[in-house]
LUMPATOR-322781 format. One line per field, with one value per residue (C-alpha): residue number from 1; residue in one letter; z, x, y. Coordinates in nm, 4 decimals, always signed. Each point is the difference from the previous one (the first is absolute). Layout:
<atoms>
rokol: NUM/...
voro: A/...
z: Z/...
x: X/...
y: Y/...
</atoms>
This chain:
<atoms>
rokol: 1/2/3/4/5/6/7/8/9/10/11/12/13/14/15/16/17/18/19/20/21/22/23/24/25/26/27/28/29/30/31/32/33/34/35/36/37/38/39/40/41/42/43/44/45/46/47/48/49/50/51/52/53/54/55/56/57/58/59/60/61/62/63/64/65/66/67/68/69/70/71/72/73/74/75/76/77/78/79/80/81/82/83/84/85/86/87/88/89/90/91/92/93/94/95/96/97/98/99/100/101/102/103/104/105/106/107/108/109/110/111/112/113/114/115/116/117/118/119/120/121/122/123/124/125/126/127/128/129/130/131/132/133/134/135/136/137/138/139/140/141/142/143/144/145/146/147/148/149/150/151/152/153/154/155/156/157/158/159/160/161/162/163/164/165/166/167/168/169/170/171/172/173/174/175/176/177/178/179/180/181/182/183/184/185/186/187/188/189/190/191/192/193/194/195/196/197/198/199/200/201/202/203/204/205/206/207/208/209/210/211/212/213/214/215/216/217/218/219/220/221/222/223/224/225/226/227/228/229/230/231/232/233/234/235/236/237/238/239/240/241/242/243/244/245/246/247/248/249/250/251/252/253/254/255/256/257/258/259/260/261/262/263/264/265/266/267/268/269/270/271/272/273/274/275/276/277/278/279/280/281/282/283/284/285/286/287/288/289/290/291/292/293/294/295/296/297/298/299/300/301/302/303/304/305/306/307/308/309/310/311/312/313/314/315/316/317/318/319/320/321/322/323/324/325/326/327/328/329/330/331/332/333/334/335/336/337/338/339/340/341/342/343/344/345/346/347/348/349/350/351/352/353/354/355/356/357/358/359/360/361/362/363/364/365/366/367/368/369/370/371/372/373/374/375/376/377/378/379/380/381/382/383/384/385/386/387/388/389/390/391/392/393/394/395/396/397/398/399/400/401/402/403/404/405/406/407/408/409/410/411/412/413/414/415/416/417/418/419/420/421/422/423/424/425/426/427/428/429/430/431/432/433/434/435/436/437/438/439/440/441/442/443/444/445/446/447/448/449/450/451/452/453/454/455/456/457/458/459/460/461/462/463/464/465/466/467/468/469/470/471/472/473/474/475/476/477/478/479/480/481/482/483/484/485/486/487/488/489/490/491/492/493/494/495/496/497/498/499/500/501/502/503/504/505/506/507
voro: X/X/X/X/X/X/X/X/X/X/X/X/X/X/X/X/X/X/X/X/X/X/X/X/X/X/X/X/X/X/X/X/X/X/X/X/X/X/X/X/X/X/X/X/X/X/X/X/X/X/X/X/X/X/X/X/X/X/X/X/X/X/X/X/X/X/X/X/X/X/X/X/X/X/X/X/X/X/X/X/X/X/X/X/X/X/X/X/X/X/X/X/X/X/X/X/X/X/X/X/X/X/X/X/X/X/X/X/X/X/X/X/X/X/X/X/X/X/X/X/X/X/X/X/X/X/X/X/X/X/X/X/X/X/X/X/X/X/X/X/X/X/X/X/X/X/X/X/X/X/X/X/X/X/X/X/X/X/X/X/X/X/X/X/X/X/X/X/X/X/X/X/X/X/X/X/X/X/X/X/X/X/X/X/X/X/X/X/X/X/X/X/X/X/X/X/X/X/X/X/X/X/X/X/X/X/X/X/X/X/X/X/X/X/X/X/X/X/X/X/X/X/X/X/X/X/X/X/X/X/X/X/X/X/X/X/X/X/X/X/X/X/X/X/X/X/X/X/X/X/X/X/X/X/X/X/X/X/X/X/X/X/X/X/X/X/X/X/X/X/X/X/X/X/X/X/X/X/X/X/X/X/X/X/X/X/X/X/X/X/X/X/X/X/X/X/X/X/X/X/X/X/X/X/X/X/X/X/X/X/X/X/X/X/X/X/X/X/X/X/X/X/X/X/X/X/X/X/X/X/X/X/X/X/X/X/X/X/X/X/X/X/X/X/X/X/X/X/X/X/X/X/X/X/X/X/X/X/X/X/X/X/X/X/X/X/X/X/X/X/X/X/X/X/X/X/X/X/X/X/X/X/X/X/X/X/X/X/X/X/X/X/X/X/X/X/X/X/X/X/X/X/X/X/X/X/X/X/X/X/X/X/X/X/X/X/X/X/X/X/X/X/X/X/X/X/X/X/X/X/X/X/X/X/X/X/X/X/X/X/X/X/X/X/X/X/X/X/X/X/X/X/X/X/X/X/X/X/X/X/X/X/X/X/X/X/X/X/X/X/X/X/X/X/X/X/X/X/X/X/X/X/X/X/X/X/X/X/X/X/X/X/X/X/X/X/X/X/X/X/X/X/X/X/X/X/X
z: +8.6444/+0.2026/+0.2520/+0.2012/+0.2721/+0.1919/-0.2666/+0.0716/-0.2821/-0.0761/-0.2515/-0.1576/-0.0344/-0.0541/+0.3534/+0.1647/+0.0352/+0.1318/+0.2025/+0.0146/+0.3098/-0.0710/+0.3813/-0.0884/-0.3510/-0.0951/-0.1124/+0.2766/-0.1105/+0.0858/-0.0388/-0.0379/-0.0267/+0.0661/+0.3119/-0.1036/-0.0975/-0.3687/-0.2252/+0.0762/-0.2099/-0.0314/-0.3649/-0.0237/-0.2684/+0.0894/+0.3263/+0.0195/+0.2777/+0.0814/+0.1490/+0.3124/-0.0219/-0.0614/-0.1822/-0.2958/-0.0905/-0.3738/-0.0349/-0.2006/+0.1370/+0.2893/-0.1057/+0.1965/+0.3308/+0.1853/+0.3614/+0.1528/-0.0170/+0.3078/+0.2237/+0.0897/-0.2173/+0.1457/-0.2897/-0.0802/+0.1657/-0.1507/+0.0288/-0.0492/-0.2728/+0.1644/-0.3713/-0.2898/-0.2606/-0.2482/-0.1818/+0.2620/+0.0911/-0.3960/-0.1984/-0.3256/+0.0484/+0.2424/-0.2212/+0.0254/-0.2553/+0.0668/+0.2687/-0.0297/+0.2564/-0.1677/+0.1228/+0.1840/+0.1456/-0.1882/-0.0687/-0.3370/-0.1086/-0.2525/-0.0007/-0.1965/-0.2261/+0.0147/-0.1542/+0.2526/+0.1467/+0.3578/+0.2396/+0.3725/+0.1327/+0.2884/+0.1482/-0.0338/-0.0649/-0.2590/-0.3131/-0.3754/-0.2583/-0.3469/-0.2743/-0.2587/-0.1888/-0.1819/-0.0512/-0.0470/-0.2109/+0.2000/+0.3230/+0.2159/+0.1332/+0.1802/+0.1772/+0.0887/+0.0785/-0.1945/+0.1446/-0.0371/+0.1902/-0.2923/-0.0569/-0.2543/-0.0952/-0.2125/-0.1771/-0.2834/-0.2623/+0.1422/+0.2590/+0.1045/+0.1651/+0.3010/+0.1688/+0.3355/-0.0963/-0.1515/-0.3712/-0.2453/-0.1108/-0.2408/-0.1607/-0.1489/-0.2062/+0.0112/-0.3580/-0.2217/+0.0863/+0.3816/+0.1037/+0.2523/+0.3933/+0.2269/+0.2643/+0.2073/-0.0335/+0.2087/+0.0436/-0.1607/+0.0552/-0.2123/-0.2298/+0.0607/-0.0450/-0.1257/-0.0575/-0.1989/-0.1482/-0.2893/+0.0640/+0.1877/-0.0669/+0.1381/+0.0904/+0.0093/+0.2863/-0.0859/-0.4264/+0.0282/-0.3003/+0.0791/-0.2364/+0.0788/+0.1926/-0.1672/+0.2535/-0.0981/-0.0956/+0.3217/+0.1908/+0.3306/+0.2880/+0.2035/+0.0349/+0.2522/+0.0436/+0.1798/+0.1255/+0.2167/-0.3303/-0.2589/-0.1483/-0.1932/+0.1424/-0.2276/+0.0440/-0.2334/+0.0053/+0.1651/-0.0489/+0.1215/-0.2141/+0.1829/-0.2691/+0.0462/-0.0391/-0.2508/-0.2298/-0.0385/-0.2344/-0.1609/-0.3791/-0.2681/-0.3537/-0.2343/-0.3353/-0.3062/-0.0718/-0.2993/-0.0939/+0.0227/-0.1108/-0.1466/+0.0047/-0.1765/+0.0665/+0.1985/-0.3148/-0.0244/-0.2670/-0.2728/-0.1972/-0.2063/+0.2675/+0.3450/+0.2238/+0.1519/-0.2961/-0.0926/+0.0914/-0.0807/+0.0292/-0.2683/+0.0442/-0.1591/+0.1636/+0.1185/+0.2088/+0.3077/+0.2602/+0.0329/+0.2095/+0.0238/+0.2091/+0.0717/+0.1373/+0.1138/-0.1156/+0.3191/+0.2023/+0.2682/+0.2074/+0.2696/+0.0610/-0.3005/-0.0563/+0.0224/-0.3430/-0.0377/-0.3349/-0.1863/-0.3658/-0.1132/-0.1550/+0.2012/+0.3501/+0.1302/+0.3352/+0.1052/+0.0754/+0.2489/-0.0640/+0.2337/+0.1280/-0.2244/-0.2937/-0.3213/-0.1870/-0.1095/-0.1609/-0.1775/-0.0580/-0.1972/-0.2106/-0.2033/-0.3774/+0.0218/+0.0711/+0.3667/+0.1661/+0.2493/+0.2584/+0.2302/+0.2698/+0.3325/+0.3419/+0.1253/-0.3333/-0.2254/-0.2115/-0.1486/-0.1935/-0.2953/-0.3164/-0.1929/-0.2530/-0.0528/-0.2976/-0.0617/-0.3310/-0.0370/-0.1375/-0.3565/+0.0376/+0.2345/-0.2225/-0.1862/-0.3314/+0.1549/+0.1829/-0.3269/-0.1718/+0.2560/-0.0003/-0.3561/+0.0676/+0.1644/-0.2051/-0.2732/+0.1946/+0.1489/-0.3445/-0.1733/+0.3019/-0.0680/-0.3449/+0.0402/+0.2230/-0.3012/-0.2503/+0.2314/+0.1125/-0.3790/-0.0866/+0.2824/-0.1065/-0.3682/+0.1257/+0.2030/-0.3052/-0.2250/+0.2713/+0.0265/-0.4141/-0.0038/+0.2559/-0.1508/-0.3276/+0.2076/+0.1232/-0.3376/-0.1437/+0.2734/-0.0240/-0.4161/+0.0762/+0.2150/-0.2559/-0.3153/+0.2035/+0.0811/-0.3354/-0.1812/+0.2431/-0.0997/-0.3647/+0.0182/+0.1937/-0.2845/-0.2718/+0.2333/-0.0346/-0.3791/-0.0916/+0.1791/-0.1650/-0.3064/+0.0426/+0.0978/-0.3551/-0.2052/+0.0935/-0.0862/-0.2874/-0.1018/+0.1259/-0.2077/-0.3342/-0.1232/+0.0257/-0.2144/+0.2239/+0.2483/+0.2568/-0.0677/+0.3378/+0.2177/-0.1260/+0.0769/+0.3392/+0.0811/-0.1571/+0.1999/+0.3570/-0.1409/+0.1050/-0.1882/-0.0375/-0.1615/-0.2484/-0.0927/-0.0377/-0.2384/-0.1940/-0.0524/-0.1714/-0.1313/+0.0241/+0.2374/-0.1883/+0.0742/+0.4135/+0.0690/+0.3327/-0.1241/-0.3238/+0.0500/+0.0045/-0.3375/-0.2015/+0.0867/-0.1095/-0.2687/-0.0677/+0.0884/-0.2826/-0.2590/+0.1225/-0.0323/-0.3294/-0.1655/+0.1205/-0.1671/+0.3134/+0.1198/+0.3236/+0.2819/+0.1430
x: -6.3636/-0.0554/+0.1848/-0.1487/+0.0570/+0.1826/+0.2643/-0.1994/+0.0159/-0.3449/-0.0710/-0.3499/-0.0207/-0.2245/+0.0278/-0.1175/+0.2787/+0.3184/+0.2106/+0.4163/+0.2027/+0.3118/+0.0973/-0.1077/+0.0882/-0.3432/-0.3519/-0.2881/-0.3333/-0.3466/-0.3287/-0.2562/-0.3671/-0.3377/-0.1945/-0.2529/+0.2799/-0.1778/+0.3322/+0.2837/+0.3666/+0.1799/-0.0165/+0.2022/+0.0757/+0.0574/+0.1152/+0.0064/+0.0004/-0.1811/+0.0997/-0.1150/+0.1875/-0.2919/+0.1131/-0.2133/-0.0469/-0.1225/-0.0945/-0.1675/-0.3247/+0.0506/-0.0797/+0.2217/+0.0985/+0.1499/+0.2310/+0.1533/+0.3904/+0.0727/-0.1699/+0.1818/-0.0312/+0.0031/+0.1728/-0.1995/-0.2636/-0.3484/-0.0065/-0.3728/+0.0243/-0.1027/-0.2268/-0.0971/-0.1282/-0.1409/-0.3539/-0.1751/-0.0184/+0.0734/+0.2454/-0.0858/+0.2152/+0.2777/+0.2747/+0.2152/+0.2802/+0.1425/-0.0125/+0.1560/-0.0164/-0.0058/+0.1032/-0.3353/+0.0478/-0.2953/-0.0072/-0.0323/+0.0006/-0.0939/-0.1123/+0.0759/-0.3220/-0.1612/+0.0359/-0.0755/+0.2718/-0.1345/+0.1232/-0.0489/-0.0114/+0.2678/-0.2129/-0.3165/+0.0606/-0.2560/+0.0182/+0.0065/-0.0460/+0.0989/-0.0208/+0.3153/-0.1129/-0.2539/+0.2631/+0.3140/-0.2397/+0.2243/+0.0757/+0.2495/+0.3068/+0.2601/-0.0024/+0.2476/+0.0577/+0.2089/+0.2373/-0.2990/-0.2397/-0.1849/-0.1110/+0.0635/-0.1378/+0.1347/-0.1874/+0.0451/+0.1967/+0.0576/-0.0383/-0.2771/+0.0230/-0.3115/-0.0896/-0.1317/-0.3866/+0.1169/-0.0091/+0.2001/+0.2231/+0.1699/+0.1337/+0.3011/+0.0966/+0.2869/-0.0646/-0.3126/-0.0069/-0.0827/+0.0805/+0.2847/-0.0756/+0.1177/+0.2313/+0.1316/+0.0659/+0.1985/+0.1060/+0.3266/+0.0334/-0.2777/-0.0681/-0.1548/+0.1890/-0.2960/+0.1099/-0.2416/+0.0203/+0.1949/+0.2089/+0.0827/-0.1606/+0.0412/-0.2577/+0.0798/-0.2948/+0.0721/-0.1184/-0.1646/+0.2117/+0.1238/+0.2972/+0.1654/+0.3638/+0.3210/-0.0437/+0.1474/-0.3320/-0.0771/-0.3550/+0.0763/-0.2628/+0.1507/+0.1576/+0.1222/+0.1716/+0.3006/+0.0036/+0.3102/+0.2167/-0.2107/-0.0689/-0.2896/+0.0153/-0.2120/-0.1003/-0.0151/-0.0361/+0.3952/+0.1273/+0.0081/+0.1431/+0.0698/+0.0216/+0.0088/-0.2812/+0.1311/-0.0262/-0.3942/+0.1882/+0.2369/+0.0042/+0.1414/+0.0909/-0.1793/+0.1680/-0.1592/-0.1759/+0.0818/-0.1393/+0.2928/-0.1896/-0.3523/-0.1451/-0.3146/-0.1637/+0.2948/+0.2102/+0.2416/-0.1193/+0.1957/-0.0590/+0.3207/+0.1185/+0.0853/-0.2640/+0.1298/-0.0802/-0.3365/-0.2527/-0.3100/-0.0974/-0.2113/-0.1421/-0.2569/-0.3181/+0.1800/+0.2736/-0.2153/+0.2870/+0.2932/+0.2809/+0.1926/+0.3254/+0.0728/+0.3454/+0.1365/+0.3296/+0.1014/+0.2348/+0.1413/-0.2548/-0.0538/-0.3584/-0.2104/-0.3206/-0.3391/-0.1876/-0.3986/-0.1549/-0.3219/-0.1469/-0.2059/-0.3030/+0.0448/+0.0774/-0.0801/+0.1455/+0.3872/+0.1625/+0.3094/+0.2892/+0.1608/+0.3403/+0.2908/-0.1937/-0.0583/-0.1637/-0.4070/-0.1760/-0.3359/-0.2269/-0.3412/+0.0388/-0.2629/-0.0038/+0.0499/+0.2026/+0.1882/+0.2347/+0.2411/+0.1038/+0.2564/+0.1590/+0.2068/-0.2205/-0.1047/+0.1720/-0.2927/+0.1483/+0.2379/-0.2014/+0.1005/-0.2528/+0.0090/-0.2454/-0.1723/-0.2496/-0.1030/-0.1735/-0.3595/-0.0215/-0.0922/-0.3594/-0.0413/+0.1479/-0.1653/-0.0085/-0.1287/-0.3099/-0.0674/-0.0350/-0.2261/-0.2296/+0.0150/-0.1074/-0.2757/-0.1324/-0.0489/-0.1490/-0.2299/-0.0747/-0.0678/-0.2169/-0.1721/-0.0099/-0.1281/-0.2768/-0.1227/+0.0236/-0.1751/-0.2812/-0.0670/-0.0345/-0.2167/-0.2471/+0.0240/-0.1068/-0.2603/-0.1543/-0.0095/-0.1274/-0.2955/-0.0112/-0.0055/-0.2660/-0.1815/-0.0121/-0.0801/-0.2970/-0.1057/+0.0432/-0.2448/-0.2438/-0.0316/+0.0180/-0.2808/-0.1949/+0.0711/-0.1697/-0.2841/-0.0699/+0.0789/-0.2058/-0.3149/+0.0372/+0.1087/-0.3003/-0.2075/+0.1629/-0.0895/-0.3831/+0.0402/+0.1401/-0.3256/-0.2250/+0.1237/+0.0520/-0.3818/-0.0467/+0.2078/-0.2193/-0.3268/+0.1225/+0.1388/-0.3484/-0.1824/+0.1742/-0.2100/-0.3374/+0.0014/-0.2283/+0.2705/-0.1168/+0.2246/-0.1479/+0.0844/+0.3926/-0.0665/-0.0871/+0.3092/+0.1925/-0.1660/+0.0634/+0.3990/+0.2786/+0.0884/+0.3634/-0.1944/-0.2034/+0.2858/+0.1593/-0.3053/-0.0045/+0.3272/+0.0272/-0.3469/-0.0366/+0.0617/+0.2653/+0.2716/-0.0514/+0.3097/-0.1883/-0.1802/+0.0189/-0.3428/-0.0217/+0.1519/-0.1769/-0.3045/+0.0928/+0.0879/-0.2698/-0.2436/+0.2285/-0.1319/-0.3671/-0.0293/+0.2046/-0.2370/-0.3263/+0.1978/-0.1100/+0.1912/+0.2273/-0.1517/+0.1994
y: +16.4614/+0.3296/+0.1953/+0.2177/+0.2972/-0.1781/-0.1642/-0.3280/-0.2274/-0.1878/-0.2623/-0.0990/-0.3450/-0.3107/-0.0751/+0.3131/+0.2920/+0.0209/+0.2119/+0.0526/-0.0485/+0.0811/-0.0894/-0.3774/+0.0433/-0.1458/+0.0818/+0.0081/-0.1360/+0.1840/-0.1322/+0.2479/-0.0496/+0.2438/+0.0564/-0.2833/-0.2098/-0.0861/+0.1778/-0.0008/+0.1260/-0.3595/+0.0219/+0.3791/+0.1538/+0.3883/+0.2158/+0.3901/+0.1989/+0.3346/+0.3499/-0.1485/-0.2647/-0.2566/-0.2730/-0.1240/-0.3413/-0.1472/-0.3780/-0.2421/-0.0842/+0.1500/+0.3934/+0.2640/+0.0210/+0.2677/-0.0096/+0.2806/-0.0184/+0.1115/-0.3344/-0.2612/-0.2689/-0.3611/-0.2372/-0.3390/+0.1305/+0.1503/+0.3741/+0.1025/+0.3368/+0.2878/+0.1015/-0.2569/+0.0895/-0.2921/-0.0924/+0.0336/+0.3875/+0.1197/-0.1696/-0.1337/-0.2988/-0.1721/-0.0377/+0.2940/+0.0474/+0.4050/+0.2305/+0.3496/+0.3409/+0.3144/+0.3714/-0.0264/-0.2916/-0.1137/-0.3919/-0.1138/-0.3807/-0.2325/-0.3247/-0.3308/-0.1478/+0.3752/+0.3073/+0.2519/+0.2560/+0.0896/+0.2623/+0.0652/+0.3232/+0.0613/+0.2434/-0.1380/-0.3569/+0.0104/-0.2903/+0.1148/-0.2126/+0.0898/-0.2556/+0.0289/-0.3056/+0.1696/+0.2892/-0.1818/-0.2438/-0.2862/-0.1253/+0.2228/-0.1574/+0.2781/+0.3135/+0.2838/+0.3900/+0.1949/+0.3048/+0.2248/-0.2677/-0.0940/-0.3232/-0.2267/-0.3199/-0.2932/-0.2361/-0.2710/+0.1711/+0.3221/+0.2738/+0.2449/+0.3584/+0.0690/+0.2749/-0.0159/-0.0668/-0.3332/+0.1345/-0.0857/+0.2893/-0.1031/-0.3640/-0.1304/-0.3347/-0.1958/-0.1484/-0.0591/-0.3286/+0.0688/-0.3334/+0.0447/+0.0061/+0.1948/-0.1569/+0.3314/+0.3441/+0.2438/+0.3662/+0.0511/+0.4441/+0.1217/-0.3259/-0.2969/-0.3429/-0.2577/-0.3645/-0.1924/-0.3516/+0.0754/+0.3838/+0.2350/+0.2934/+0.4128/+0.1990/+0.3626/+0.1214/+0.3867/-0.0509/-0.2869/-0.2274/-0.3291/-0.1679/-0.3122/-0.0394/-0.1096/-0.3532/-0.3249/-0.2160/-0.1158/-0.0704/+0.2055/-0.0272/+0.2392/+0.3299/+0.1738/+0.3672/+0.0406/+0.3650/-0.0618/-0.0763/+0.0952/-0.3187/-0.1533/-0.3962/-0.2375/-0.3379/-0.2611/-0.4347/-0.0516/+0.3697/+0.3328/+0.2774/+0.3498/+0.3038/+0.3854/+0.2156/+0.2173/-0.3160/+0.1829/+0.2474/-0.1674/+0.0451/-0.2438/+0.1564/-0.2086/-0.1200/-0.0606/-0.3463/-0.2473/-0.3226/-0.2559/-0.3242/-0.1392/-0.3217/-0.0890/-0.3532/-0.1227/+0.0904/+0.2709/+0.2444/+0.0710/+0.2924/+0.0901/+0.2664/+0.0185/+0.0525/+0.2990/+0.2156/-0.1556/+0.2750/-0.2022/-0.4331/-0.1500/-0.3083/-0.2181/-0.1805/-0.2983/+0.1774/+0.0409/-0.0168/+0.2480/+0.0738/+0.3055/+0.1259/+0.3534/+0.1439/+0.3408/-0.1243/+0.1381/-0.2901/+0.2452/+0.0317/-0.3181/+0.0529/+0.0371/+0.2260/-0.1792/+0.0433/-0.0626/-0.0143/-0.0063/-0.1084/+0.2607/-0.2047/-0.2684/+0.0636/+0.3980/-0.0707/+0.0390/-0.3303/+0.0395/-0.2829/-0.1305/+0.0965/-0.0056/-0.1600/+0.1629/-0.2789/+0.0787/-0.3276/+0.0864/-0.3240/-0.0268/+0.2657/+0.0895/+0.1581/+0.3506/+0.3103/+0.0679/+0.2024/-0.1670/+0.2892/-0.0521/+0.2992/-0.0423/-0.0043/+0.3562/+0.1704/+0.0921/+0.1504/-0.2162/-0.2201/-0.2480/-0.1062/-0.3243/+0.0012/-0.3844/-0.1191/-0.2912/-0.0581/-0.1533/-0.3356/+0.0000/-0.0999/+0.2877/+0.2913/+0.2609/-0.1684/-0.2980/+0.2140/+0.1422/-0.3198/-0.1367/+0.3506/-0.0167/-0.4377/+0.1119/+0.2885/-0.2695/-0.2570/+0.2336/+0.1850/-0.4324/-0.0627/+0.2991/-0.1323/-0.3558/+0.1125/+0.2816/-0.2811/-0.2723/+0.2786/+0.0910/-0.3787/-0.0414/+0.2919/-0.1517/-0.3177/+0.1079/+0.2024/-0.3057/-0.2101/+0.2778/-0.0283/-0.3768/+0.0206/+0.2348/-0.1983/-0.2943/+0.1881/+0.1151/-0.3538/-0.0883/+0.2187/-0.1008/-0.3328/+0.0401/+0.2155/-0.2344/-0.2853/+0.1708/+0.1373/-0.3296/-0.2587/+0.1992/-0.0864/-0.3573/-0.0434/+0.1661/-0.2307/-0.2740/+0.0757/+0.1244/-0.3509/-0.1776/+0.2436/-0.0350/-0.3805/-0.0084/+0.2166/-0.2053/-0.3287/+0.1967/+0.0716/-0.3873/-0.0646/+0.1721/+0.0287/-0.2258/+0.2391/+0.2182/+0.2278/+0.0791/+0.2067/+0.3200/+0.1431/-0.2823/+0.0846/+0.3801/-0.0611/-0.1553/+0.2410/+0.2431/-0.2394/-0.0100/+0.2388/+0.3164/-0.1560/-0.3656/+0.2493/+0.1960/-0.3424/-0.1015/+0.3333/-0.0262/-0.3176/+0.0348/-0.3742/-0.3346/-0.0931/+0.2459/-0.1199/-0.1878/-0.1401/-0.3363/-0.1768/-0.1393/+0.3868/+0.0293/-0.2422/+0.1114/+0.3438/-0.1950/-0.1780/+0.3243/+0.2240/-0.2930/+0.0197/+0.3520/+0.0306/-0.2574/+0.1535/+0.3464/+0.2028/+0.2789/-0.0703/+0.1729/+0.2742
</atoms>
């Protein structure tokens, strides 16, 4: 909704834009499209008008369009723009979301599904593009001009001071989450008003700090400044609250916190005193849930403080509750040691501390970490152990396997030297026992003649082996030769012959 010069009243709308009559009591419909008739402003979604009295036209899809005020406008009719300015001569995109004029009647707008902040030049009507994306490091969604005609941008979370090169100056947060979008902002005096999805938060434009307004909990998507009676008008879903200004600087003394209940598991927890004097919680592994309720123990007042809190350990970020509840419920909490810190909206400094432990389970205490170190030591020091032991036996084994082998060898090798030294002799006794067979039958022979030829019996002792003469000189005689007994009795009978004849044995 924008009035203009004139005190005309014009509305943006889905169906193109709309004019007052307040003869007719009704709104006048205008179709404007450009010169080629390719955009046109059916889809609307902002109006602003110039020093000259040029009226500027935002739509979706259809780019910007510009008309001067002063012709005559022809209702239900199409009214060709007298400039358009779109994605074909340098926009990025056709979807326009804000348009603002500064001091120098510069144009500045953003666009939906881009992150670019562009400007045209009043003088020139030169395009700038400056991309805040990469600055902003997300997508930006509102702009506006402060008293001193600086501009200001919001985006998801929070809002961002510019200077006129499209830099970013400096940048503020709502909360660490950044997760609230901006649905309007307006001049209130020196501050800016921004509604968001979940507060309403004050910017003060002169230091740059931001802290959030003493609002019922509503989701306003609109605000509007009343200079005529100094009112701040918000919007919300079925309601429209009107408060002063000077509720910007209104202070609330803030009492002193006290925990009024605990619940643990679903269970109230019972500790042998009241909760308002326990200082500290203890609670074992198993008592992963909790629920705890604050109070001011102040009933006077009819509109309660908003609190946010955090759990050191846990949760860094500040939480705000909603209004008029003082009731924080902690779930999956985890064995260790936390802080649960709890102060009013906007007042820093009072802050309350509720210390929290939780003990580990057994089988993850100290005890039980040294009995596992000292678990493994061992088993590491008997592996070590067993593989000493089972590497000695190994080397012991190997050296009598290299022992038993070498015996083997040497068993072998004497073996193979025995029965080469003893076939030889065998053989030997083998021709000894014919030669001496052959002798023995000369002898039988002959031992009736008593001129036996001693020389014949030389020779063969000469054709015998030196083991068969040793054998012979040993015993002397035939008869001692265990080979034959034909052998011994002629021995026999040859020991008779030469005893009777009284002749000496021949050696």
């Amino acid at each position: 909704i924008y009035e203009d010069s004139k005190e005309n009243l014009w509305v943006a709308t889905d169906g193109s834009i709309n004019r007052y009559d307040y003869d007719r009591e009704q709104f006048v419909t205008f179709r404007i499209i450009d010169e080629n008739g390719q955009f046109n402003a059916n889809w609307a979604y902002k109006i602003l008008e110039d020093a000259n009295h040029n009226l500027w036209i935002g739509s979706y899809l259809g780019g910007v369009h510009v008309i001067q005020n002063e012709r005559i406008l022809v209702p239900n009719k199409e009214i060709i723009a007298d400039k358009a300015y779109n994605s074909t001569n340098g926009f990025p995109n056709n979807l326009i979301n804000q348009i603002i004029i500064d001091a120098n009647e510069d144009k500045w707008i953003l666009f939906y599904k881009d992150g670019h902040l562009l400007k045209i030049e009043n003088k020139t009507d030169k395009i700038q593009m400056y991309d805040l994306r990469q600055q902003l490091g997300m997508l930006p969604m509102f702009l506006i001009t402060d008293t001193q005609d600086r501009l200001w941008c919001g985006f998801q979370g929070g809002v961002a001071l510019l200077d006129k090169a499209g830099k970013v100056v400096k940048k503020l947060s709502f909360s660490e989450k950044g997760n609230e979008n901006i649905k309007d902002i307006e001049l209130v005096e020196s501050n800016l008003w921004v509604a968001t999805s979940q507060e309403v938060w004050l910017v003060n434009t002169d230091n740059a700090t931001q802290r959030m307004l003493p609002l019922p909990n509503r989701i306003f998507t609109a605000i509007y400044h009343d200079h005529h009676e100094d009112k701040v008008i918000l919007g919300s879903v079925d309601e429209i609250i009107r408060v002063t200004p000077s509720l910007a600087y209104e202070t609330r003394e803030a009492r002193p916190l006290c925990i009024t209940s605990i619940s643990v598991n679903d269970n109230p927890y019972r500790s042998g005193t009241t909760p308002r004097l326990l200082d500290k919680l203890y609670l074992n592994h198993t008592q992963k849930r909790i629920t705890i309720q604050f109070s001011d123990l102040n009933y006077a007042l009819h509109s309660k403080p908003r609190y946010e809190y955090r759990l050191t350990g846990m949760q860094p970020q500040w939480s705000i509750l909603p209004e008029n509840q003082n009731l924080i419920t902690i779930s999956n909490l985890k064995p260790g040691k936390y802080t649960l810190q709890i102060r009013p909206v906007n007042i820093a400094t009072e802050l309350f501390s509720f210390d929290i432990n939780m003990a580990q389970p057994w089988f993850n205490t100290g005890w039980a970490w040294t009995t596992y170190l000292i678990l493994i030591v061992a088993l590491i020091l008997g592996v070590s152990h067993y593989s000493r032991v089972q590497k000695r036996l190994r080397k012991e084994r190997a050296e009598k396997e290299e022992q038993l082998e070498a015996a083997r060898e040497t068993i072998r090798n004497m073996v193979s030297i025995n029965t080469i030294s003893t076939s030889k002799p065998l053989e030997l006794l083998s021709v000894d026992e014919k030669m001496l067979a052959e002798v023995a039958q000369v002898v039988e022979t002959n031992m009736a003649n008593p001129d036996l030829n001693v020389n014949f019996t030389s020779s063969v002792k000469k054709q015998a082996s030196p083991q068969s003469s040793s054998i012979v000189k040993s015993n002397n005689t035939l008869e001692s030769h265990p080979w034959s007994s034909s052998g011994r009795s002629a021995s026999g009978r040859q020991h008779s012959y030469w005893s009777k004849k009284n002749l000496p044995s021949r050696k």
